[in-house]
C-alpha positions in Angstrom: 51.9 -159.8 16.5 54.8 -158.1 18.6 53.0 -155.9 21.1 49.8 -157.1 21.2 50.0 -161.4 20.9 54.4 -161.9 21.7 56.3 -159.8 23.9 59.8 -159.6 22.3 59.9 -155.7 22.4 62.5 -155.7 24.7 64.5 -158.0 22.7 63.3 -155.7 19.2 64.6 -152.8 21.2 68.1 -154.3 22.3 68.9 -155.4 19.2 67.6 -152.0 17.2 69.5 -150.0 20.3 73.3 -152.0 19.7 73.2 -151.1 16.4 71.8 -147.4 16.1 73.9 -147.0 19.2 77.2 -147.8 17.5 76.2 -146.2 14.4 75.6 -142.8 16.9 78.9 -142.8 18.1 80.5 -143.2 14.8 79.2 -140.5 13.6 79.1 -138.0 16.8 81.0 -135.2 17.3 83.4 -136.6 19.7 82.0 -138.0 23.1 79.5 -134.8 23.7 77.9 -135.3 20.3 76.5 -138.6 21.1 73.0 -139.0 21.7 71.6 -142.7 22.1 69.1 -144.2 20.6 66.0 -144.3 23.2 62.9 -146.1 23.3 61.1 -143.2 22.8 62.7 -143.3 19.0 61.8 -147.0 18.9 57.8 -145.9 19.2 58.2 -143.1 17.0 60.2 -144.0 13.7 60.9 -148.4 14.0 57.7 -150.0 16.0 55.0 -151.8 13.6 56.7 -151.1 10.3 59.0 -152.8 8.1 62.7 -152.8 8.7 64.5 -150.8 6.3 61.2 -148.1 6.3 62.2 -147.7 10.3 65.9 -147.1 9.5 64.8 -144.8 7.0 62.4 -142.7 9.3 65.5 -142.9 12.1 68.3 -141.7 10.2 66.3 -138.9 8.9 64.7 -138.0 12.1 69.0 -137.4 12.9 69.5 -136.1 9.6 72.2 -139.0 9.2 72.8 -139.9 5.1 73.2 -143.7 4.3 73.6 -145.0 1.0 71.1 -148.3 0.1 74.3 -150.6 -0.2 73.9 -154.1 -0.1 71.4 -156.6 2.1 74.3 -159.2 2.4 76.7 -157.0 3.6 76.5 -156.5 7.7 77.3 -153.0 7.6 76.5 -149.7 9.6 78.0 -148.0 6.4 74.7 -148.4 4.7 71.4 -148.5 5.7 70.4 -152.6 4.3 73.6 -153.5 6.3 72.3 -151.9 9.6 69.1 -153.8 8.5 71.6 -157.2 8.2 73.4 -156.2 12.1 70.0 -155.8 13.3 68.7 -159.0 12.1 71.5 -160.9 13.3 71.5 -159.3 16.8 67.4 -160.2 16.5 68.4 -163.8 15.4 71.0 -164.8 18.0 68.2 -163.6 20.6 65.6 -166.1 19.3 68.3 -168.6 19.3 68.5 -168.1 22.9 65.0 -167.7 24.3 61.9 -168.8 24.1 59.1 -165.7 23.1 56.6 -164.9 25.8 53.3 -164.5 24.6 51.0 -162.3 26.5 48.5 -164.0 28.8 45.5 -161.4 28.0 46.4 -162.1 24.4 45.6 -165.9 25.2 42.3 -165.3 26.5 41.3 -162.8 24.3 41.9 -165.9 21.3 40.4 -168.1 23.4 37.3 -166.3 23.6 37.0 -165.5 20.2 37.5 -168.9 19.0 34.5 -170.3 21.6 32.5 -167.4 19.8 33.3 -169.2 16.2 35.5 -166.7 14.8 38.3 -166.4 12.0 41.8 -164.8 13.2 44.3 -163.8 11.4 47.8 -162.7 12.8 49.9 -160.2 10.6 53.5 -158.3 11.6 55.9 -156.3 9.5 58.8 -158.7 10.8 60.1 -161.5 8.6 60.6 -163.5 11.3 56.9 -163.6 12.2 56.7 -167.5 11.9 59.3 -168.2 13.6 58.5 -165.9 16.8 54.7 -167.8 16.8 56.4 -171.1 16.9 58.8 -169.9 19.9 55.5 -168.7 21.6 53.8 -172.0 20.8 51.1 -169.7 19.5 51.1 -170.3 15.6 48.2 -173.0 15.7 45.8 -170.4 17.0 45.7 -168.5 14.0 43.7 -169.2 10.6 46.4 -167.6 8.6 49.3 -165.3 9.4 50.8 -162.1 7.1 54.2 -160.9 7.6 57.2 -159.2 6.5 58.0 -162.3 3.9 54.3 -162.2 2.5 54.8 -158.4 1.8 57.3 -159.1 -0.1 56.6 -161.3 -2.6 53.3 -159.4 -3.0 54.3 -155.7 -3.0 52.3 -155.0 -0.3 53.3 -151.3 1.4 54.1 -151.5 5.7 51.7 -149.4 7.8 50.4 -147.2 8.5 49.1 -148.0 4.5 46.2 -150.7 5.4 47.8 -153.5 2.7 48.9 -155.7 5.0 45.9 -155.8 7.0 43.8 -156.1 4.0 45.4 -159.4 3.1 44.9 -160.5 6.2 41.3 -159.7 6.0 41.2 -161.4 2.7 42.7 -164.5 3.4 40.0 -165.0 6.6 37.3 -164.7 3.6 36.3 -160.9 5.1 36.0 -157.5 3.9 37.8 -154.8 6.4 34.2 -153.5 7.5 33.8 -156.9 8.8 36.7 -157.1 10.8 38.2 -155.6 14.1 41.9 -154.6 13.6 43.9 -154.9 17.5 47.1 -153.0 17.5 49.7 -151.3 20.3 52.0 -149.5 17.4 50.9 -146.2 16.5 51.5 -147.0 12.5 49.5 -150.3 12.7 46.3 -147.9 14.6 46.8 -145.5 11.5 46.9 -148.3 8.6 43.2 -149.9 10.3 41.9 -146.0 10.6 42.6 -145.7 6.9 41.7 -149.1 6.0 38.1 -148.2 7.5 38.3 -151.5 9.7 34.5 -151.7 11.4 36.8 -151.3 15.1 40.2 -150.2 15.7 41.4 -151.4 19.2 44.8 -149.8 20.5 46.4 -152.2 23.4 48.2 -149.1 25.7 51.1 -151.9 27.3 53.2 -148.5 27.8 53.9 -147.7 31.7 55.7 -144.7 31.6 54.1 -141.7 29.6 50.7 -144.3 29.9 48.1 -141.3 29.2 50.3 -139.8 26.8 50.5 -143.1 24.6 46.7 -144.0 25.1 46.0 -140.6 23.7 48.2 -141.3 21.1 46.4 -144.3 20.3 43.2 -142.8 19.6 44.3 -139.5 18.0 45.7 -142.0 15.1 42.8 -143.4 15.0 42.2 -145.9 17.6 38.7 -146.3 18.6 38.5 -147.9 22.0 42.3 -148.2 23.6 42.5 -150.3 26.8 45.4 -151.3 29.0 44.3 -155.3 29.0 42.5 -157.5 26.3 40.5 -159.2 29.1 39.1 -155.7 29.2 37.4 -156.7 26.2 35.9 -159.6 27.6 32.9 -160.7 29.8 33.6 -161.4 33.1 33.6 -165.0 32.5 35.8 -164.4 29.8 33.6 -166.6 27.4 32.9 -164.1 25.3 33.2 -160.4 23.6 32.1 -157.4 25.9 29.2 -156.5 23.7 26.4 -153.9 25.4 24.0 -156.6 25.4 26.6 -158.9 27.3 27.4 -156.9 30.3 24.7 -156.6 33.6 22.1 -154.1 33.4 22.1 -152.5 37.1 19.1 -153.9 37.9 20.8 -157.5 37.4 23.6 -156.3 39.8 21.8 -153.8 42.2 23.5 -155.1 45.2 26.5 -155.1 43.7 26.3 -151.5 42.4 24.4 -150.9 46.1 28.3 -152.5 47.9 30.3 -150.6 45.8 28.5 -147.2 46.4 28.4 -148.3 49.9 28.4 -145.0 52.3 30.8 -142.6 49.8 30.0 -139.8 48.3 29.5 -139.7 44.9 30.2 -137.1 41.8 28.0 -137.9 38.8 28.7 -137.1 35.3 26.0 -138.1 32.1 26.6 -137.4 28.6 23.5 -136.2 26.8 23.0 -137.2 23.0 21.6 -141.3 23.4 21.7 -141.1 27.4 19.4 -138.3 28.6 17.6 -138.2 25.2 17.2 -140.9 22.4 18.9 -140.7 19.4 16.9 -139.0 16.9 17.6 -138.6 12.9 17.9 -134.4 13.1 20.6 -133.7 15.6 18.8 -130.3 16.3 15.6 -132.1 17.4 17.5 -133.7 20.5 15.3 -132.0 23.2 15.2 -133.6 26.5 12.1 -133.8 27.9 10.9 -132.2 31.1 10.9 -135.3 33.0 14.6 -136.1 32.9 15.4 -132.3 33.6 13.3 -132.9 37.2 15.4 -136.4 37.4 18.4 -134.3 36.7 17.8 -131.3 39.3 16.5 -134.3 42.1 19.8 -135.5 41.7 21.8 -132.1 41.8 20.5 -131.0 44.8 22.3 -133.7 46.4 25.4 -135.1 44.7 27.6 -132.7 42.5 26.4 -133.7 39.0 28.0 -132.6 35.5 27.0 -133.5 32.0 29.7 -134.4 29.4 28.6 -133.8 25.7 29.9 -133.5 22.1 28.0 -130.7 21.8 28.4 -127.3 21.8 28.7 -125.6 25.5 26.2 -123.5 24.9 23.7 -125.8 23.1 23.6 -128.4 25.8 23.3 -125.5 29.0 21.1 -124.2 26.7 18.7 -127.5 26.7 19.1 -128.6 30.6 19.0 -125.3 31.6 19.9 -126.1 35.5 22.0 -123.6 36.9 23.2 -125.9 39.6 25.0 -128.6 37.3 28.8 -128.5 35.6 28.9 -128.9 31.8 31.3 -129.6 29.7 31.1 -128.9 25.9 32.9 -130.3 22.6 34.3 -133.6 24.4 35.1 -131.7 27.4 36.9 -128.5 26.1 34.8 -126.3 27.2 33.6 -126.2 30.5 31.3 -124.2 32.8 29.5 -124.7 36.2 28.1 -122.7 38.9 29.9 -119.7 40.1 31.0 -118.2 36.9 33.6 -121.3 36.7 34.4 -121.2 33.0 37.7 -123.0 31.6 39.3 -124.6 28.5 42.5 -126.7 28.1 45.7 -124.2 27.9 45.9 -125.6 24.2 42.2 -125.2 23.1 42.7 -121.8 21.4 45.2 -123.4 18.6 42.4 -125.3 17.5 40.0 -123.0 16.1 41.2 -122.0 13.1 41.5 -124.6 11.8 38.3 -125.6 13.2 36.7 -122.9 11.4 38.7 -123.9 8.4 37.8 -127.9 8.5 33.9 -126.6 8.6 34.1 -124.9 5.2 35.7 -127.3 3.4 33.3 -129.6 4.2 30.7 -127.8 3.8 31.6 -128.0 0.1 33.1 -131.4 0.1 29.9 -133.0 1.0 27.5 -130.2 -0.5 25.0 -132.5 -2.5 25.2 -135.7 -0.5 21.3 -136.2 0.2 20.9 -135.9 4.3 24.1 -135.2 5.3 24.0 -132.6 7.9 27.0 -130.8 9.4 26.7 -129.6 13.2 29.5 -126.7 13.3 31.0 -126.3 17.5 33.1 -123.9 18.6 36.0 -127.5 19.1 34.8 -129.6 16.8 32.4 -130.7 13.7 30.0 -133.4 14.0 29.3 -134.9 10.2 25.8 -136.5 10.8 24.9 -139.6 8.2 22.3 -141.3 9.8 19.9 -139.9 6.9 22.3 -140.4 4.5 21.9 -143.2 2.2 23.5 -146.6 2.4 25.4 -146.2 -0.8 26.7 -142.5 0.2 28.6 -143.5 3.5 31.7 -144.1 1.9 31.7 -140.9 -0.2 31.2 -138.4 3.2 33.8 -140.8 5.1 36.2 -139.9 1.9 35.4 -136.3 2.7 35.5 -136.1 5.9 39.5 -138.1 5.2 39.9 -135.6 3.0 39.4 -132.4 4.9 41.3 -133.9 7.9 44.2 -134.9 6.0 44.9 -131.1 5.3 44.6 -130.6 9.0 47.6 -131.8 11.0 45.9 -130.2 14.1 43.1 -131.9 13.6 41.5 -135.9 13.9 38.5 -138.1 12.9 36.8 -140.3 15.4 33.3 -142.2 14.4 30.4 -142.7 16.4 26.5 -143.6 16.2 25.8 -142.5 12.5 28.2 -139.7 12.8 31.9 -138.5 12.0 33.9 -136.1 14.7 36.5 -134.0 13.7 38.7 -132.9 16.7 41.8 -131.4 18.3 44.4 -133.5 17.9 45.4 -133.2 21.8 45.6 -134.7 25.0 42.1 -134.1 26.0 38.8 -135.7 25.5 36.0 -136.7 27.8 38.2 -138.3 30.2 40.3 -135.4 31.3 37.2 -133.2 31.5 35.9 -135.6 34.0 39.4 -135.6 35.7 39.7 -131.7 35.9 36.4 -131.8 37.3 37.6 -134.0 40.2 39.8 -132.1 40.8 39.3 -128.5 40.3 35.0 -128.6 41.4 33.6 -129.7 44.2 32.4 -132.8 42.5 35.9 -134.6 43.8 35.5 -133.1 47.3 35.5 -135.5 50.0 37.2 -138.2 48.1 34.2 -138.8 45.8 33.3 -142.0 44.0 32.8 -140.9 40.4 29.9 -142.2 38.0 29.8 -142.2 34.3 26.8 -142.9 32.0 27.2 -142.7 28.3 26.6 -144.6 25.6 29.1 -143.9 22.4 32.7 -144.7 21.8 33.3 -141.0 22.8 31.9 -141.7 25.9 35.0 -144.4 26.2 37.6 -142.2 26.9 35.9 -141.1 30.1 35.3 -145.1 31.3 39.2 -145.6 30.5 39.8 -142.3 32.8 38.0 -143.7 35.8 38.5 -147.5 35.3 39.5 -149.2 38.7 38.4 -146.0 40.7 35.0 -145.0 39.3 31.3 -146.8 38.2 30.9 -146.9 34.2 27.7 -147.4 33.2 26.2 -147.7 29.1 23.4 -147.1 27.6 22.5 -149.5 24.7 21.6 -149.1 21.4 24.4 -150.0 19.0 25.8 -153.8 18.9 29.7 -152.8 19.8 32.2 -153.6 22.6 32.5 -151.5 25.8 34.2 -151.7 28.6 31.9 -150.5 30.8 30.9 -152.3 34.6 27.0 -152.0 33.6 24.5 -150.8 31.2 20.6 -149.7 31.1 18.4 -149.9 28.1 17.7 -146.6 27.2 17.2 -143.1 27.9 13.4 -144.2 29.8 15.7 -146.3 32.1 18.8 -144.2 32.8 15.5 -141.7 34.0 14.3 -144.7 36.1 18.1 -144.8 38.0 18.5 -141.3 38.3 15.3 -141.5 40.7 16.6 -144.5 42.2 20.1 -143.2 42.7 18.9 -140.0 44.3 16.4 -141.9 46.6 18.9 -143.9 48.0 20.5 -141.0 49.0 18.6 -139.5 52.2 19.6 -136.1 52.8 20.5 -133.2 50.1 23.6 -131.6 50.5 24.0 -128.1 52.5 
């Protein structure tokens, strides 16, 4: 609810600020010993998670000691009275104002109810009704969970998945059924570990904006964008599903206007876009057509492919001396003229890399076709020959193993599991160095994408408003992408096209 569907952060944050605030001073050191309460310890230790569990993760985080004491007594002598103070502040606000509810929020409920399907709205607060009703938002829900509902049934605040569960439950759904929307770290984690079939972080942050969005999807988020109508078709009827948006073909002059007269930097991923998808990961080749549609094109734009894989492995199967590639996600990177670079941080990572890789190897030893692609940033847990029934055992694993790796996160993807850095890097700021390090951003370059996984994501987020995203289908998920081709056949058809319409190669 708060953060994604009503906007009473602000008031969430005065409230929560007044009373740690006073606490603070109470307790400082005299006047130089008296560090506020900021919004930065709002996000971290109180947003998305139930009252007295905030206070708890605050006053430890300032190894401050509270006893329980009483929830009737309005008190910053013990932690259930700075619970009663806050609530009070929070109350005398609502008696006061009427809750904005976000208009992208709206839309995004009014397309999903024109589709025909269930919502369910669920907060920590226990003033969740009461904040709908003050939106006037209440009705558009099929049933709401909150802080009063946890209660009476024991259910644990995020990031444990309980709550959203019971929302899932009471819409008649099991969580694989249902997409979880969150902007609070915690609530990301809690649909993660609930194994929701799409976890979708709402970034609403304007300071430290990349730093929260990659927050977002190293707890698990897996698509984060800055507005719900993002999510939308451009009529805003309906879900942005791949076989929703425009091919390029439907919007040639379009994509034609936009391209205009600029120069242009292009940048493919490899697994699903220049090859199909195939069962055995290591059977991937691309075939020597696309290479010539590749090398057409490199001789006269600046072109770089993206992949999951290994550096190595995918230079290895283009082979063209003349393109950039980047390997694991981006963090590793090499191109013509000996350029060879990886993020400052990328060397703290592969230990426990190396580590991840041979516990799994024995956490998932005897799961019938489950294949594990060992990179020099990341591991790749292939299922797509694994049996239905087994998927939920190599997840467990692959949990597991993670868990025991604080440097390290899980994203998902076509059949397939990631393990990566937990860091501040990912497709997107490969494609971002590359602008701005290579000549692929000289000359004020318009940038274009093609990919066709969630990984692939990240770099559409990096470039939206200032760059062409285009998918490739194959998977029945939401994207946020300005236009898609069919296949690998076709994004080999608009390579030819794009580098025909482009008269001259470069000196």
């Amino acid at each position: 609810m708060d953060g994604v569907v009503t906007n009473t952060a602000d008031a969430h944050f005065a409230a929560w600020k007044e009373v740690f605030d006073d606490l603070l001073r109470n307790v400082a050191d005299g006047p130089s010993g008296f560090r506020p309460f900021t919004r930065e310890d709002y996000i971290a230790h109180v947003d998305g998670v139930p009252r007295h569990e905030g206070i708890r993760r605050f006053l430890a985080s300032r190894a401050i000691d509270l006893p329980v004491g009483d929830a009737d007594d309005p008190s910053d002598a013990t932690s259930r009275g700075l619970g009663k103070l806050k609530n009070d502040r929070f109350q005398y606000w609502l008696d006061r104002n009427a809750v904005p509810a976000f208009d992208d929020a709206r839309a995004l409920v009014a397309a999903l109810r024109h589709c025909g399907m269930s919502i369910g709205v669920f907060s920590a607060s226990r003033n969740a009704r009461r904040v709908l009703d003050s939106a006037g938002v209440r009705n558009l829900f099929d049933t709401v969970v909150d802080g009063v509902d946890a209660g009476e049934l024991g259910l644990s605040g995020k990031p444990d998945p309980a709550m959203l569960v019971e929302t899932a439950r009471r819409l008649d759904c099991a969580p694989d059924e249902v997409a979880v929307v969150e902007d609070a770290l915690s609530g990301v984690e809690a649909g993660a570990r609930g194994r929701f079939s799409l976890v979708v972080g709402i970034n609403r942050q304007i300071a430290g904006a990349r730093t929260q969005g990659h927050a977002l999807r190293t707890y698990g988020a897996d698509l984060v964008v800055r507005d719900l109508r993002q999510l939308l078709t451009d009529d805003g009827a309906g879900l942005r599903t791949l076989d929703r948006i425009p091919t390029v073909w439907d919007r040639q002059q379009d994509l034609e206007a936009r391209i205009g007269g600029r120069r242009l930097a292009v940048f493919l991923d490899y697994d699903g876009t220049l090859t199909p998808i195939v069962e055995d990961f290591s059977k991937a080749d691309i075939c020597g057509e696309m290479v010539e549609a590749i090398g057409q094109l490199a001789a006269r734009v600046p072109t770089a492919i993206v992949s999951g894989r290994d550096l190595s492995d995918v230079r290895g199967r283009v082979g063209l001396e003349q393109v950039f590639y980047a390997g694991s996600h981006g963090f590793d990177i090499a191109g013509p003229g000996d350029l060879h670079e990886r993020p400052e941080q990328a060397g703290q990572f592969l230990s426990p890399i190396e580590a991840a890789g041979n516990d799994l190897e024995d956490a998932i030893r005897g799961i019938g076709g489950a294949q594990i692609e060992r990179k020099t940033f990341s591991i790749a847990v292939h299922v797509r020959k694994v049996a239905e029934t087994d998927f939920e055992t190599v997840e467990r694993a692959v949990d597991a193993v993670v868990g025991r790796q604080p440097k390290l996160r899980k994203s998902r993807g076509k059949k397939v599991f990631e393990i990566q850095p937990r860091a501040e890097w990912d497709k997107g700021n490969a494609v971002e160095w590359l602008l701005d390090n290579t000549r692929l951003g000289e000359g004020d370059a318009l940038a274009l994408y093609i990919g066709d996984d969630l990984t692939d994501e990240d770099a559409f987020a990096a470039l939206s408003g200032r760059g062409i995203a285009i998918v490739v289908r194959g998977a029945d998920r939401i994207t946020t992408a300005d236009y898609a081709l069919d296949d690998a056949q076709d994004v080999r058809r608009f390579l030819g096209w794009l580098a025909a319409r482009i008269a001259e190669p470069e000196e």
